[in-house]
C-alpha positions as CSV (number, residue, x, y, z in Angstrom):
1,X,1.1,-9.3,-9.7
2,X,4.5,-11.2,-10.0
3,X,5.4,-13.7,-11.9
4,X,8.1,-16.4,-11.7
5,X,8.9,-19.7,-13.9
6,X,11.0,-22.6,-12.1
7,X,14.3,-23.4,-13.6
8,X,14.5,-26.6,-12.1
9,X,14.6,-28.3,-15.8
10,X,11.4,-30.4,-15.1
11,X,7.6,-29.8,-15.7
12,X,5.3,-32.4,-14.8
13,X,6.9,-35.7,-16.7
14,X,8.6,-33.3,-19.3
15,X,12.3,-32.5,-19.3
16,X,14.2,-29.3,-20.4
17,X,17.0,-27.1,-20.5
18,X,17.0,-24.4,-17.6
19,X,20.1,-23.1,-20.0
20,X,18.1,-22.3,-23.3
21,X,17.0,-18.7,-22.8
22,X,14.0,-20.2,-25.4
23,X,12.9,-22.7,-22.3
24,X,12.7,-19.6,-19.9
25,X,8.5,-19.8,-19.5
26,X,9.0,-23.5,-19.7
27,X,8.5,-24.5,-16.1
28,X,5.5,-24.3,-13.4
29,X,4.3,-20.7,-12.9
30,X,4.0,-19.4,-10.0
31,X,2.4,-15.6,-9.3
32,X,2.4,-13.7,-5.9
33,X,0.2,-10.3,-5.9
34,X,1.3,-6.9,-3.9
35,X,-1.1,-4.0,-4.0
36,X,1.1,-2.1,-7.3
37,X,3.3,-2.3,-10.0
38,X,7.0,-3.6,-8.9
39,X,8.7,0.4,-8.5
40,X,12.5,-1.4,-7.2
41,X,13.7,-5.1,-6.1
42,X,16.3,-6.9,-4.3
43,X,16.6,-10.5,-4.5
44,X,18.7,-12.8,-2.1
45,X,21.4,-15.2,-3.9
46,X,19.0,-17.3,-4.8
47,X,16.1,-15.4,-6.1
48,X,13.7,-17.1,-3.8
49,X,13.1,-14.4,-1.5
50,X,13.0,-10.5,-2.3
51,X,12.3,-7.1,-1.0
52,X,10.0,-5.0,-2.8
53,X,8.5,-1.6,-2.9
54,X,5.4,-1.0,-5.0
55,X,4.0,2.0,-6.7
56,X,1.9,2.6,-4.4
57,X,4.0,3.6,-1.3
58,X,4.0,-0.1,0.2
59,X,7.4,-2.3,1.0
60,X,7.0,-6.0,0.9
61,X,8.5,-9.2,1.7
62,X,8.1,-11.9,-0.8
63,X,9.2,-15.6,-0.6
64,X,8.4,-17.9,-3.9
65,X,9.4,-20.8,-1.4
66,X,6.7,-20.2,0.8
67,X,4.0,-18.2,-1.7
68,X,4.1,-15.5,0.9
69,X,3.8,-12.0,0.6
70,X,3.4,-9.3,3.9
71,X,3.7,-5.9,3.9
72,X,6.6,-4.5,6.1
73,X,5.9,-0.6,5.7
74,X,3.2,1.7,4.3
75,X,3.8,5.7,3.8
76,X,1.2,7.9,2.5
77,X,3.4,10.7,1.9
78,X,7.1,9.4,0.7
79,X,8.3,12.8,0.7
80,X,8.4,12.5,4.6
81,X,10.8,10.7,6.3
82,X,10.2,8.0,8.6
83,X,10.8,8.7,12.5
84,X,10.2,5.2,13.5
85,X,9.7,2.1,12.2
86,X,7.0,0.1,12.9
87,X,7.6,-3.4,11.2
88,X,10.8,-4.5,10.7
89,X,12.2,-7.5,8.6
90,X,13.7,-11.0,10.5
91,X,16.1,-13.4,8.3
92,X,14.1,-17.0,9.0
93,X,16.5,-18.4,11.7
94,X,16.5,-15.4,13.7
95,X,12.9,-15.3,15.0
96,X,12.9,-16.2,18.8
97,X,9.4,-15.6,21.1
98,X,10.5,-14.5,24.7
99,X,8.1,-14.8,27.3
100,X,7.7,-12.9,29.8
């Protein structure tokens, strides 16, 4: 399970500094679960949206905007490479639906 505290300098009526390392856990928690511990991360700019891969063999796709998770890629055996991939990640924006 992951954990992440808004910055935003509000919670609820109350007001703080997102600056003061003591206000860190200050803000509304939010949690997002993935079937391990975190093993690597990237984050965007932002830190809304990450890539992760869990101890368990599993990358994800996570999005604290949304409160999304998905699972991109499982491998049973990581000491095999992948031939083909059988998920692979779209940037929102770039997702288009062609019929045929």
């Amino acid at each position: 399970m992951l954990h992440c505290w808004d910055q935003s300098g509000r919670n609820g009526d109350k007001e703080y500094s997102a600056y003061n390392p003591y206000n860190f856990f200050m803000g509304v928690q939010s949690t997002l679960s993935i079937d391990g511990n975190v093993k690597s991360s990237s984050y965007d700019d932002t830190g809304n949206q990450a890539i992760v891969l869990s101890t368990s063999g599993s990358m994800w796709y996570l999005s604290w905007i949304e409160s999304v998770t998905l699972r991109l890629k499982y491998c049973h055996n990581p000491q095999h490479s992948v031939s083909s991939a059988e998920f692979k990640y779209v940037a929102p924006g770039e997702f288009t639906i062609e019929k045929e």
